[in-house]
ROVEX-441036 format. One line per field, with one value per residue (C-alpha): residue number from 1; residue in three letters; x, y, z; chain. Coordinates in nm, 4 decimals. Each point is the difference from the previous one (the first is absolute). Layout:
ketor <- [NUM, ...]
seke <- [ALA, ...]
X <- [X, ...]
Y <- [Y, ...]
Z <- [Z, ...]
bake <- [A, ...]
//
This chain:
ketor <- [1, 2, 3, 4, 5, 6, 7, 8, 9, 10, 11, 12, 13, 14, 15, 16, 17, 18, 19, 20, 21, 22, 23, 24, 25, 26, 27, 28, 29, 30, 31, 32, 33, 34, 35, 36, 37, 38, 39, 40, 41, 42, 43, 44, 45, 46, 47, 48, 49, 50, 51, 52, 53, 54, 55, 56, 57, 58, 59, 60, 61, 62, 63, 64, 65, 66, 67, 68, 69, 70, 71, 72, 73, 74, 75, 76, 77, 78, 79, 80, 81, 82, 83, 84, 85, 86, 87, 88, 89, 90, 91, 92, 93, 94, 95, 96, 97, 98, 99, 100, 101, 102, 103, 104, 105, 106, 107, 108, 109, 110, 111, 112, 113, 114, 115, 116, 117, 118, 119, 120, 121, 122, 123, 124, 125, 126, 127, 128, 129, 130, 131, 132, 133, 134, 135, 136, 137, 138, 139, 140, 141, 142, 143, 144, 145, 146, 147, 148, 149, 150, 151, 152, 153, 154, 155, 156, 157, 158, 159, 160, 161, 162, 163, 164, 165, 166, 167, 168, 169, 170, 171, 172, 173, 174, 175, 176, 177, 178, 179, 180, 181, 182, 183, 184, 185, 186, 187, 188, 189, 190, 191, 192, 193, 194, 195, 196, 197, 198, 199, 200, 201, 202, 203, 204, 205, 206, 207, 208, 209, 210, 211, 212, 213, 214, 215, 216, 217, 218, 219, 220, 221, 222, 223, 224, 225, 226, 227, 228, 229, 230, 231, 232, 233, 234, 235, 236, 237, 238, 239, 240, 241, 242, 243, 244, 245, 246, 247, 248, 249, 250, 251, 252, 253, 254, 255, 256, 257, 258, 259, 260, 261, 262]
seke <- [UNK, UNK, UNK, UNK, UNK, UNK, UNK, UNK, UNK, UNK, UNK, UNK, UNK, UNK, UNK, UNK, UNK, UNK, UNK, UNK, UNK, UNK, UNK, UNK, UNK, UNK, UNK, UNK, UNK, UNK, UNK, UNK, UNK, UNK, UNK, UNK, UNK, UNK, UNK, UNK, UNK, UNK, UNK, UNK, UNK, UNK, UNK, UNK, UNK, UNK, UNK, UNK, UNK, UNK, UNK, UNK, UNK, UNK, UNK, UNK, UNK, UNK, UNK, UNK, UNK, UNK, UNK, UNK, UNK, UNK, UNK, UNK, UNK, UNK, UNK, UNK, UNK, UNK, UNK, UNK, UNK, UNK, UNK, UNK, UNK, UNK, UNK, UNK, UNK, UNK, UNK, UNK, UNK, UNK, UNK, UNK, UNK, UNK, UNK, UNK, UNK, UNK, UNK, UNK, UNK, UNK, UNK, UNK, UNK, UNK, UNK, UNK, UNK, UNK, UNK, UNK, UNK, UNK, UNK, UNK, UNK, UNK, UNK, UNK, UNK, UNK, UNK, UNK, UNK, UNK, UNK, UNK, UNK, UNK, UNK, UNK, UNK, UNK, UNK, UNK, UNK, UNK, UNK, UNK, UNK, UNK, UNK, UNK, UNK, UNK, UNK, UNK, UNK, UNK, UNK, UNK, UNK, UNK, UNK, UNK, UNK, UNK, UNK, UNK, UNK, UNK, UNK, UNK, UNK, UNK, UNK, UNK, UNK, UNK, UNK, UNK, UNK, UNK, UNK, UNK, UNK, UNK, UNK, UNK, UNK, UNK, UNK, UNK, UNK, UNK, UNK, UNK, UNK, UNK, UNK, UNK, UNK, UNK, UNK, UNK, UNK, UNK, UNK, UNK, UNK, UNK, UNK, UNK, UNK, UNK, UNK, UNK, UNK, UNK, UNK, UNK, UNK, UNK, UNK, UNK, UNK, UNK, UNK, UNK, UNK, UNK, UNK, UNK, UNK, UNK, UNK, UNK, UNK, UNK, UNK, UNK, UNK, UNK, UNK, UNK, UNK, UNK, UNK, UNK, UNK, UNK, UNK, UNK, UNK, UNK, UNK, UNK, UNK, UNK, UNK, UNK, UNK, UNK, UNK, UNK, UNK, UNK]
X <- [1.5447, 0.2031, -0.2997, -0.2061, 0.2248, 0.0260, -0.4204, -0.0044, 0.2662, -0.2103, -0.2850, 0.1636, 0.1110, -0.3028, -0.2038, 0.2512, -0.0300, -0.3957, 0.0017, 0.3047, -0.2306, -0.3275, 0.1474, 0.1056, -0.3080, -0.1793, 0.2058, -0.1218, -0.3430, -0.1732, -0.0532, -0.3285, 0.0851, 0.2140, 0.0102, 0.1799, 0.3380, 0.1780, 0.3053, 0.1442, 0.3262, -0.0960, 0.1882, -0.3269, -0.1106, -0.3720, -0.0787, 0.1436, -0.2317, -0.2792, 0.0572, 0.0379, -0.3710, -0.1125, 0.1194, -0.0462, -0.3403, -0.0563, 0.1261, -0.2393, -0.2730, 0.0421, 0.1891, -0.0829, 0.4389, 0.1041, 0.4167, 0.1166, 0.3385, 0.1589, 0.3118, 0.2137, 0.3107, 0.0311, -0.1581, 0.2881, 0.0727, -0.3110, 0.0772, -0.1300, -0.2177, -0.1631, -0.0846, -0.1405, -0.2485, -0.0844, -0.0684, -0.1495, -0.2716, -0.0529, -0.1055, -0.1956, 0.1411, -0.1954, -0.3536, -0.0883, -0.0942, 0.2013, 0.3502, 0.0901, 0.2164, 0.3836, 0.2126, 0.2869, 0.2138, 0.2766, 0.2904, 0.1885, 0.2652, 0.0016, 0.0911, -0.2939, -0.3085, -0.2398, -0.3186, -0.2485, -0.2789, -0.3286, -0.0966, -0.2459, 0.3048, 0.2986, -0.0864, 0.0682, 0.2911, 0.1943, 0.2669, 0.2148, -0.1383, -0.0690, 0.4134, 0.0333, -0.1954, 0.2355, 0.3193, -0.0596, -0.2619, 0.0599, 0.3147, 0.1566, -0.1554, 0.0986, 0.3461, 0.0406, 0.0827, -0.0479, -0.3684, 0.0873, -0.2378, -0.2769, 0.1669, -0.2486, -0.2934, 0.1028, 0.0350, -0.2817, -0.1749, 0.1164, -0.0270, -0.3307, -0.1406, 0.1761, -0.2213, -0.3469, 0.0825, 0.0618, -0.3228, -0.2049, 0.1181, -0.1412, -0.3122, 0.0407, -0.1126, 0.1141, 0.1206, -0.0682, 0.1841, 0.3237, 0.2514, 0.0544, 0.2589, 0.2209, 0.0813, 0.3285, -0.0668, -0.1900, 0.3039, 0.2404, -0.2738, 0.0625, 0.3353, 0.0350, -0.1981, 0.1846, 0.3162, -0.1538, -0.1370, 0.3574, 0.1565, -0.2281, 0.0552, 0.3724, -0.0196, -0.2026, 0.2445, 0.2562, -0.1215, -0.1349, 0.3394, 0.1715, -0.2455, 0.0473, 0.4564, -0.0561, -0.2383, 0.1966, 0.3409, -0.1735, -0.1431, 0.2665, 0.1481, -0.3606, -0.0421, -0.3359, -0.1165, -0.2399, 0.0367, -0.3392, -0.0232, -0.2845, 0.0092, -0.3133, -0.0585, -0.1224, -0.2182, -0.1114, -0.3413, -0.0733, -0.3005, -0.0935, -0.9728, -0.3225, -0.1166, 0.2281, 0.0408, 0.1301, 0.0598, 0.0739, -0.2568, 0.1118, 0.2545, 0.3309, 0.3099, 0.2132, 0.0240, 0.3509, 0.2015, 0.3408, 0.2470, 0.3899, 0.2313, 0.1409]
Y <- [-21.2963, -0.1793, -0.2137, 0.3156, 0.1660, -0.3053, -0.0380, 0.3678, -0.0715, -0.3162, 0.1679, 0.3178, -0.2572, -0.1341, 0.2976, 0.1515, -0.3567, -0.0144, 0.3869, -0.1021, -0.3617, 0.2563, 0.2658, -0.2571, -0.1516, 0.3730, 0.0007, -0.3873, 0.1493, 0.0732, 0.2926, 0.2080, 0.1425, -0.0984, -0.3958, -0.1241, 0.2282, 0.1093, 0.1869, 0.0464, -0.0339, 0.3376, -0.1255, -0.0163, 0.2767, 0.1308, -0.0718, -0.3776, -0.0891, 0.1337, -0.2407, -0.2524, 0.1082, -0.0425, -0.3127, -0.2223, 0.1568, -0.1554, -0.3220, -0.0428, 0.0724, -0.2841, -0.2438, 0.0984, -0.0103, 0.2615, 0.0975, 0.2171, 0.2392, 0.1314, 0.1217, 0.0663, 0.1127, -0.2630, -0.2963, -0.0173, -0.3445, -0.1794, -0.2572, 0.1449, -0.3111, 0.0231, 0.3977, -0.0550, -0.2633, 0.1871, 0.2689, -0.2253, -0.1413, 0.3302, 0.1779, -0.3165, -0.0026, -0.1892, -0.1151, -0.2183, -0.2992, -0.0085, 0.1296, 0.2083, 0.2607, 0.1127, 0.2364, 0.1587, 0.1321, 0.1314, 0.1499, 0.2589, 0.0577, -0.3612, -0.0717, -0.3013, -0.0492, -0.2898, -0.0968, -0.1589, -0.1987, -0.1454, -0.4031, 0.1028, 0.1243, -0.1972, -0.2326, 0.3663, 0.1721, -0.3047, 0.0702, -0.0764, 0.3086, 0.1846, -0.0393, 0.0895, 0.3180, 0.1175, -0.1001, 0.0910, 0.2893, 0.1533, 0.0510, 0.0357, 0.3785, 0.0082, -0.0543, 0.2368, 0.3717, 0.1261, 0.0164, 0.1880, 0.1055, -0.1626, -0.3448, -0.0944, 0.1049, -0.1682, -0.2996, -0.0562, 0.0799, -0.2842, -0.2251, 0.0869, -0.0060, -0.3657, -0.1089, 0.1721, -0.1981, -0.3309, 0.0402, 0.0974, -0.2547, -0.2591, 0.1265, 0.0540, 0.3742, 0.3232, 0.2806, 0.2842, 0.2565, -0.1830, -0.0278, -0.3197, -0.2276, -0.2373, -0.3316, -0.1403, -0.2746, 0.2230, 0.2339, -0.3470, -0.0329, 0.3730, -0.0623, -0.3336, 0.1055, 0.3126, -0.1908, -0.2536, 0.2481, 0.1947, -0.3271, -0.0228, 0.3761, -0.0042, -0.3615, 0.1760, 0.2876, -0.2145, -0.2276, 0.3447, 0.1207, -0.3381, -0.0042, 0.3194, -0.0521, -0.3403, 0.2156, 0.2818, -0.1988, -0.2404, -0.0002, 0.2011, -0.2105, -0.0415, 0.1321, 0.1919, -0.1731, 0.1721, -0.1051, 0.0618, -0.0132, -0.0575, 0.0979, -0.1092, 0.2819, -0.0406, 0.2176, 0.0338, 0.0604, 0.2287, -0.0936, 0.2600, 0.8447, -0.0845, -0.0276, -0.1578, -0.2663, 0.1452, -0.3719, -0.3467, -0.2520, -0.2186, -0.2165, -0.1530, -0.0437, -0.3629, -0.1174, 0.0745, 0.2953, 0.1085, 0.2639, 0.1183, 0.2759, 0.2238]
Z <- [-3.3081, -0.2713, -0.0818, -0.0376, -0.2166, -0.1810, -0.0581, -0.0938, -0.2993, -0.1281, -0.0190, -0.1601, -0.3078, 0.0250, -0.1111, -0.2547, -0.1591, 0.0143, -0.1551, -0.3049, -0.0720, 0.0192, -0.1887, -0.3033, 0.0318, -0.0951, -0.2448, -0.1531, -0.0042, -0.3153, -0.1315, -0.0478, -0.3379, -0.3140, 0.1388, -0.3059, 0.0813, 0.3232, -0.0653, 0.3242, -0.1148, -0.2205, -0.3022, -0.2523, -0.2147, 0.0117, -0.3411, 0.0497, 0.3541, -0.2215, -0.2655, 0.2585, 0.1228, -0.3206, -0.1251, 0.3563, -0.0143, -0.3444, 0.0761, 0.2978, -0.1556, -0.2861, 0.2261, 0.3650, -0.0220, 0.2697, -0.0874, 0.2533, 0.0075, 0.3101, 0.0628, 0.3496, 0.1213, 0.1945, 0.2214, 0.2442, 0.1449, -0.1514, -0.2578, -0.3450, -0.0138, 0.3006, -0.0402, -0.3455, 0.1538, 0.2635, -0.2082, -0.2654, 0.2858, 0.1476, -0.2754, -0.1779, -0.3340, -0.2534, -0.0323, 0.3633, -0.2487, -0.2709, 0.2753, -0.3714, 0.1674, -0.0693, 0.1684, -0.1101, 0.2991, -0.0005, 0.2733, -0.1354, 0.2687, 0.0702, -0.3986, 0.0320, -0.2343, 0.0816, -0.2421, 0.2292, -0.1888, 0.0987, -0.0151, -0.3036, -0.2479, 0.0824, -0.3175, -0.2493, 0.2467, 0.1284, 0.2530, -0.3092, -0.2154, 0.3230, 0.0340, -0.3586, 0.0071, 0.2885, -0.1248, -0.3789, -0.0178, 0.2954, 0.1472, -0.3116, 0.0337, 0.3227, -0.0052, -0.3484, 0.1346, -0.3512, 0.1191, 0.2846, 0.2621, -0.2270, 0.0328, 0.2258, -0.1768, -0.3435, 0.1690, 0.2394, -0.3087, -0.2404, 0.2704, 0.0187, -0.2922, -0.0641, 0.3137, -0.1442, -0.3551, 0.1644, 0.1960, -0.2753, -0.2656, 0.3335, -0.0207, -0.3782, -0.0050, -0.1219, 0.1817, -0.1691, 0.2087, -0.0045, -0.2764, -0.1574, 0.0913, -0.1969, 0.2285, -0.0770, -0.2101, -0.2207, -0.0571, -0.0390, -0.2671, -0.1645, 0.0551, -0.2271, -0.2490, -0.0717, 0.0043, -0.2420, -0.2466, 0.0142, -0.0608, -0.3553, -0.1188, 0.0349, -0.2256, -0.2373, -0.0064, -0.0128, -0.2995, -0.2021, 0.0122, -0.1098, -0.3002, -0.0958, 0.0065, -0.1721, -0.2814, -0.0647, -0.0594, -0.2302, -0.3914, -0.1196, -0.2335, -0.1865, -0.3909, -0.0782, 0.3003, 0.2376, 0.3569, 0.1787, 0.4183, 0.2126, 0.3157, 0.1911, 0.2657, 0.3418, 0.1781, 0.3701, 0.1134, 0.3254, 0.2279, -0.0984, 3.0645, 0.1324, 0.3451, 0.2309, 0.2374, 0.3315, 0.1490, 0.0359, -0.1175, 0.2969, -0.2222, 0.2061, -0.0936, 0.0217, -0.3847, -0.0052, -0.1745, 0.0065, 0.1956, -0.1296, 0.0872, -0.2692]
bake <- [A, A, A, A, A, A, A, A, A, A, A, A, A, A, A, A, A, A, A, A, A, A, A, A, A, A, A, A, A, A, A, A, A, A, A, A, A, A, A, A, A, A, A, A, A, A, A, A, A, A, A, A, A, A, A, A, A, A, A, A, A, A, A, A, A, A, A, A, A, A, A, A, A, A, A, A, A, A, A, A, A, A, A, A, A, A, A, A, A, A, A, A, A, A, A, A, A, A, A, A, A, A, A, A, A, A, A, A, A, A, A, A, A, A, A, A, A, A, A, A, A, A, A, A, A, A, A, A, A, A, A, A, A, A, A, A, A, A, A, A, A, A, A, A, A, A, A, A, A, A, A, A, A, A, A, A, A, A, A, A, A, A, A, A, A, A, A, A, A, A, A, A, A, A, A, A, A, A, A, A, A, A, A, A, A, A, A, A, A, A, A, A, A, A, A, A, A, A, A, A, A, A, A, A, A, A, A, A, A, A, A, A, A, A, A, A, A, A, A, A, A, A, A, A, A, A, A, A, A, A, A, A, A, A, A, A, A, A, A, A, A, A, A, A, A, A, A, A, A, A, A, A, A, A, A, A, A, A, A, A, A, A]
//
């Protein structure tokens, strides 16, 4: 009887276990509309998944690139890595040649992002700047409550965006639909030079304004004289959603990418 009793409780775990592995794996499946963004998680704005549409859209069509957004509460016990390939594989993200898919997932109850990237990119989004993107663009947002509710939004969306700008500048395109993006060493760049040409004006300033002292307190003892200054004066001159792709191309994931908690 025990042994009975016993059979009948195996198999009862057996087929809760097959239903909670079928039921996530419903929920790895891709979807039959808006493919570039899932918000499960419900923490996206309309107008933002649209963008989303628009821009992924784009960037297939010039690169065959496939970036992907999706958002969940949570994936339980399943290590972020593992559910962002599985998800990666299921929904073939990418081109099936070129493997030129990313995915940016990320767990909101969990407090765990992962940026899953294809064989085919992992030359423009190392795991290095895949890291980066998380650490510095994203979870910055995430972490400031100023942005309240929106937090989420603002920075799925400049994570985003970061991704579509390294994968175009690969492919050496331009995405028309996105905004532009300034890469770091290009603001280090801004940065210098504005320090440099501050540097020159407040020389300039300063020397003007010795001259002038030095000219006012001297000639005075002169008789008939007439004591002429020229000032040389410098000026400045001023320069003066198409049809969409509802699915994987059959790319795969495994060139790497990076995962953090905030």
């Amino acid at each position: 009887m025990k042994r009975i009793f016993l059979l009948i409780v195996i198999l009862v775990q057996f087929f809760i276990t097959f239903n909670m592995a079928l039921a996530e794996k419903i929920t790895l499946q891709a979807p039959k509309n808006s493919f570039y963004v899932q918000d499960y998680a419900d923490v996206m704005i309309p107008e933002a998944k649209e963008r989303i549409n628009r821009v992924s859209s784009e960037l297939q069509q010039k690169t065959k690139a496939q970036i992907c957004v999706v958002t969940v509460r949570t994936i339980g016990e399943t290590p972020i890595k593992e559910y962002a390939n599985e998800l990666f594989r299921e929904w073939k993200i990418g081109d099936k040649e070129l493997n030129n898919g990313v995915l940016l997932l990320v767990a909101i109850d969990d407090r765990i992002a992962r940026i899953e990237v294809g064989y085919g990119l992992e030359g423009a989004i190392s795991d290095a700047t895949a890291g980066n993107i998380l650490r510095e663009e994203i979870f910055p947002y995430f972490k400031n409550e100023k942005y309240g509710t929106s937090k989420y939004n603002a920075g799925i969306m400049k994570g985003y965006y970061s991704l579509v700008d390294k994968v175009a500048k690969e492919y050496k395109v331009t995405i028309d639909t996105a905004p532009k993006i300034k890469d770091r060493e290009e603001e280090k760049r801004e940065k210098k030079v504005e320090y440099i040409v501050t540097g020159i004006v407040m020389i300039i300033g300063a020397f003007y304004l010795y001259r002038k002292i030095k000219n006012n307190n001297g000639g005075s003892g002169g008789t008939g004289g007439k004591y002429e200054r020229d000032y040389s004066s410098t000026s400045s001159s001023s320069s003066n959603y198409s049809s969409r792709e509802n699915s994987g191309s059959g790319g795969s994931s495994g060139g790497g990418g990076a995962d953090g908690r905030w």
